[in-house]
N, C-alpha and C positions, 0 to 999 in steps of 0.2 A: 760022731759029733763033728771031726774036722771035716770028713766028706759034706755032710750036709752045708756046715758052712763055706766052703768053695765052692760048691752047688747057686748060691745066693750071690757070692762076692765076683763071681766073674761076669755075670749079666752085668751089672751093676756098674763094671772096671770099662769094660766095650760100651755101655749106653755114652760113662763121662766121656770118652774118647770120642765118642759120635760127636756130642754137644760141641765137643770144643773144636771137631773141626768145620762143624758147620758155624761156628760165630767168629772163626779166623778168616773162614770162606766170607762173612757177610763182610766182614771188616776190610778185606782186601778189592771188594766190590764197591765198597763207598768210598775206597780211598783210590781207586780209578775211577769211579763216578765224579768225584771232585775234580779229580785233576782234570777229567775231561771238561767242565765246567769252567775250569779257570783256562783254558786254553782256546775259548770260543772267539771267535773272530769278531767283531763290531765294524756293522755298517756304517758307513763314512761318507758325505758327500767332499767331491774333490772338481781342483780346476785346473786348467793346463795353464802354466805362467806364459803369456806372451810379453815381447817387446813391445812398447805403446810409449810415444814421443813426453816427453815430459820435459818440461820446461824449468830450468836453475832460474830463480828469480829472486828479487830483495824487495820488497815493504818499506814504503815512505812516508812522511805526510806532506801532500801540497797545496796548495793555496789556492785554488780558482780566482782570476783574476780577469778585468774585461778589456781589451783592446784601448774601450772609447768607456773612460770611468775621471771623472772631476770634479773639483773640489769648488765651490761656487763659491766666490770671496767676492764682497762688492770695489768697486773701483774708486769711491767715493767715501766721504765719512757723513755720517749722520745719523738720526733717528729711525730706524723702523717704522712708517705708517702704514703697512698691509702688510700680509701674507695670503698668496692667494692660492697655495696648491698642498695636502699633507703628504706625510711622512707615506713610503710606499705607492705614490700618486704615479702615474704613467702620465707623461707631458710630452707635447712636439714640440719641435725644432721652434723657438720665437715664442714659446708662450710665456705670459709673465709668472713669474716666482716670488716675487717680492718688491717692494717698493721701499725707498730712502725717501726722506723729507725734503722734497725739492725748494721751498721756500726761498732759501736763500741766494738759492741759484737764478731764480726767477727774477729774483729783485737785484742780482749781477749784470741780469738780461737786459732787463728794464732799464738799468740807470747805464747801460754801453748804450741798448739804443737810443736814449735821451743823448748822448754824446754823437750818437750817428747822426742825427738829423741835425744838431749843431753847428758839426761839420761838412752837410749837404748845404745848410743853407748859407754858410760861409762861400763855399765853393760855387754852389749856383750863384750868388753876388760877385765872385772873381770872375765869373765865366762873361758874364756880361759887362764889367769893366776890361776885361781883355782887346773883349771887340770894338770898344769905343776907344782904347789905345792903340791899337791898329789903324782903325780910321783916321784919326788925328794926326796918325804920324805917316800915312801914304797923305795927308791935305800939306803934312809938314810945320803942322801947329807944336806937335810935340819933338822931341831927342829919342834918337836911336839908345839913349842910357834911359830914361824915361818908359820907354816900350820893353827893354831887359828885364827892368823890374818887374813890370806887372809882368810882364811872361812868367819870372822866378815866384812870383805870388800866385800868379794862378797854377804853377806845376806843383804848391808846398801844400795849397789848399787841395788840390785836389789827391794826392798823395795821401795825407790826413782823412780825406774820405774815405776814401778807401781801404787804409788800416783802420778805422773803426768799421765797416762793415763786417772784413776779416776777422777782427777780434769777436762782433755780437756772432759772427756765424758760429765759431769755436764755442763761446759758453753756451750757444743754444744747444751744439751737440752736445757738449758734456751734460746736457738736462735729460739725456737718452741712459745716460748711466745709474740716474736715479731710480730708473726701471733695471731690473736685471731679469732678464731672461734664459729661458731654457738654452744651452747650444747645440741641442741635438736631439732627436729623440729619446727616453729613457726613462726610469725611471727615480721616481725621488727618495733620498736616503736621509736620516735621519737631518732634523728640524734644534738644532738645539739654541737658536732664539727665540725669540719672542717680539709681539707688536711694541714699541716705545725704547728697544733698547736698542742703547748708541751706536754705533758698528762703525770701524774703519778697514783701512783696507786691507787690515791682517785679518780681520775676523772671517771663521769659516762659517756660511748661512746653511752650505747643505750639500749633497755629494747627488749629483744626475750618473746617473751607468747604466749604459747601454748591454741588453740584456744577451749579446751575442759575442761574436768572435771573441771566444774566449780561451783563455790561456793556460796552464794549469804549470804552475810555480814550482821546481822539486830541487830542492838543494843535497847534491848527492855529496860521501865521504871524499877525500881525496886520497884513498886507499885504493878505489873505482875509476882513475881515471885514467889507466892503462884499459881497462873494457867498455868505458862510456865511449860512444857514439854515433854521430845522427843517424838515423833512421829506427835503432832501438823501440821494440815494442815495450807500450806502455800500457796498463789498464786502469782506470777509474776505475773506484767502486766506493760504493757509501759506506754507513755503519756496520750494516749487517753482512757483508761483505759479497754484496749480490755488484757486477761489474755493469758500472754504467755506461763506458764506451773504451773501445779499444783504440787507440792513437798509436802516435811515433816522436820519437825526441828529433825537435827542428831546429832547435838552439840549443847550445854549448858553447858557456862564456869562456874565454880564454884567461879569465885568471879565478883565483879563489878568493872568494867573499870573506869580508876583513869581518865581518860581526859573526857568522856562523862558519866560519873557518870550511864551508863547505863549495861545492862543484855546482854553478847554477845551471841547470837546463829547463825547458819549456817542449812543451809538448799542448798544441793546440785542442780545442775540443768544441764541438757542436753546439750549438745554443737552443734545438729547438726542445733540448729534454730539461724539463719544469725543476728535476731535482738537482741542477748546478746554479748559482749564484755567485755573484763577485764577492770576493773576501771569503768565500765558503773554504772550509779545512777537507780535506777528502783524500782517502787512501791512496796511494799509487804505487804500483807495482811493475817495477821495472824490470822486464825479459832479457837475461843478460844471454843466455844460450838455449835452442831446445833439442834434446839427445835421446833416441831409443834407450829402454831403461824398463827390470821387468817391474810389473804392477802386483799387486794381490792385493786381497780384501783386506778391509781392516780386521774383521773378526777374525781371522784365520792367524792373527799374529798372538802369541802369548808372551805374557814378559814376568820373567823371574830373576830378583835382585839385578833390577835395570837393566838387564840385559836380555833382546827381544830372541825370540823363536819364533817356527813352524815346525808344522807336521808334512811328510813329504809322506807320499804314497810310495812305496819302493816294494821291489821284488826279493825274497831272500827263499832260495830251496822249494819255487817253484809257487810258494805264499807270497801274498802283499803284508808285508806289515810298515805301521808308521815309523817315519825316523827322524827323529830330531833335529835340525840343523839350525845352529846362529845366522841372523840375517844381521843387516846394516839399512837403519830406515833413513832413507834420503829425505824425502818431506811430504806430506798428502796432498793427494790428488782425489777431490771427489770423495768418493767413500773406499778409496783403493788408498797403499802405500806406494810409493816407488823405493824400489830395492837398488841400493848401490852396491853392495855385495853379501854374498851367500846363497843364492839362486841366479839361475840363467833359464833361457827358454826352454820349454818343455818339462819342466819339473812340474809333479802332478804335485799342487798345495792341498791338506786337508783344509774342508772349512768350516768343519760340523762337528762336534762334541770335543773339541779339543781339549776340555777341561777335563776329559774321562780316561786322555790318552796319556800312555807315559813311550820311552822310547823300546823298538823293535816288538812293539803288542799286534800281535793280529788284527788285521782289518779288512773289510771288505768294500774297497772303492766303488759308487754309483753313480759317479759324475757329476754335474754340477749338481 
């Protein structure tokens, strides 16, 4: 009975034995299959950092402003009876803008020259009594004090004629002011009277600006005024922050502005692009230095607890793998960052799956 049963029990004892080392065998096979798995390398596109000029610069807001821009005030006082040009109107040099109520001016005119011909016809009756005392007094009919006199009467009349000529010439001109005209080419700015109402010489009727040589306003800190100076590049640019023209600072006032406690400069700018206007508000961006400085993509930067990263391609035992490094972003450039420190040139940047990467993982660089 024991034979028989050893006979059964040792097949039995070597089959478990077989089992179990073939499922140690599978087990040690998957668990290098894994490892192998988790030690694959990931393709990467990557870019060589170069040095590319980049420009330190500050954002303003300034003023466009025009050369040849005025404030049209009549010289006179009176009533409004025209308006002859609107709001936005392009007008030349002489054309009429407006009319004042000449009226009374007219009838100043009127009653000096009633006064002038007064005194013409005074004066034409001394002139002809001069010459008949002359006569009288070479026959010797009259006195040499006799011929003084009318002489002092015909110089007092005729004196008198001639200051009222002088004076109707004056009010005639001043009837030129009743008209006010353009002083220059340009165009018309806001209209804020009206036909009938009273105006004197304080009131403003309308602003003419000349749509060119124009100027552009920037009141810099006084923290800047050891780096301000002329020739400084300067950029326009609109809202969307597209650059309308590239200029240079030509003026720097030599003291600081008592209302904005700021540093005034000017920087001129072209008149023939549509999108500048006098009084317009418009960005400017002043080039205070431009310095080699390395660039990278933006995507290629990661940022964890405010503090930015990259992936560098690097060599380790003969493998590339990624390696972490802290950068310092200076300010963007385009769709690139400029680096002020933590890369220099020739560091391979990753730019492609950086979210999948952690530090010293296998990778395989493919360039850009």
């Amino acid at each position: 009975m024991s034979e028989v049963r050893l006979k059964y029990v040792r097949p039995l004892m070597m089959m478990a034995a077989a089992a179990g080392m073939l499922l140690a065998g599978c087990k040690q096979q998957t668990a290098v299959s894994a490892a192998s798995a988790g030690m694959q390398a990931m393709p990467v596109a990557t870019e060589t950092v170069a040095l590319k000029p980049v420009a330190t610069s500050s954002d303003y807001v300034a003023t466009i402003k025009s050369r040849r821009s005025v404030t049209v005030m009549p010289q006179v006082d009176g009533n409004l009876t025209s308006i002859a040009v609107r709001s936005g109107e392009r007008v030349r040099s002489g054309q009429v803008l407006m009319t004042v109520d000449p009226a009374k001016q007219i009838a100043l005119v009127n009653a000096q020259l009633a006064t002038e011909n007064q005194k013409k016809a005074l004066y034409d009756y001394n002139t002809i009594e001069i010459e008949r005392e002359r006569k009288l007094f070479a026959d010797g009919v009259v006195s040499r004090d006799a011929l003084d006199q009318a002489e002092q009467l015909y110089q007092n009349t005729r004196a008198d004629w001639q200051s009222a000529i002088a004076t109707r010439k004056s009010l005639q001109e001043q009837l030129a002011y009743y008209t006010i005209r353009a002083p220059f080419d340009g165009v018309v700015g806001d209209i804020p009277v009206h036909v009938g109402d009273y105006v004197t010489t304080s009131s403003a009727l309308t602003t003419v600006d000349e749509n060119k040589d124009f100027e552009a306003y920037i009141y810099l800190p006084t923290d800047r005024s050891a780096q301000v100076r002329l020739g400084l590049p300067v950029q326009l640019m609109d809202s969307n922050g597209n650059v309308i023209e590239t200029t240079a600072i030509d003026f720097l006032s030599p003291q600081v502005d008592s209302a904005s406690q700021g540093i005034l400069v000017k920087a001129p700018a072209r008149s023939d692009d549509a999108r500048l206007r006098s009084a317009q508000m418009v960005k400017a961006r002043v080039i205070w230095k431009t310095q080699p400085m390395p660039t990278i993509p933006i995507l290629s930067v990661v940022r964890q607890g405010g503090q930015s990263f990259v992936f560098l391609a690097t060599s380790e035992g003969g493998h590339a793998v990624a390696h972490q490094v802290s950068i310092t972003i200076d300010q963007t450039v385009g769709n690139s960052y400029a680096v002020s420190s933590g890369l220099k040139a020739g560091d391979r940047v990753i730019t492609s799956k950086t979210q999948f990467l952690t530090d010293n993982m296998p990778v395989i660089p493919l360039g850009a």
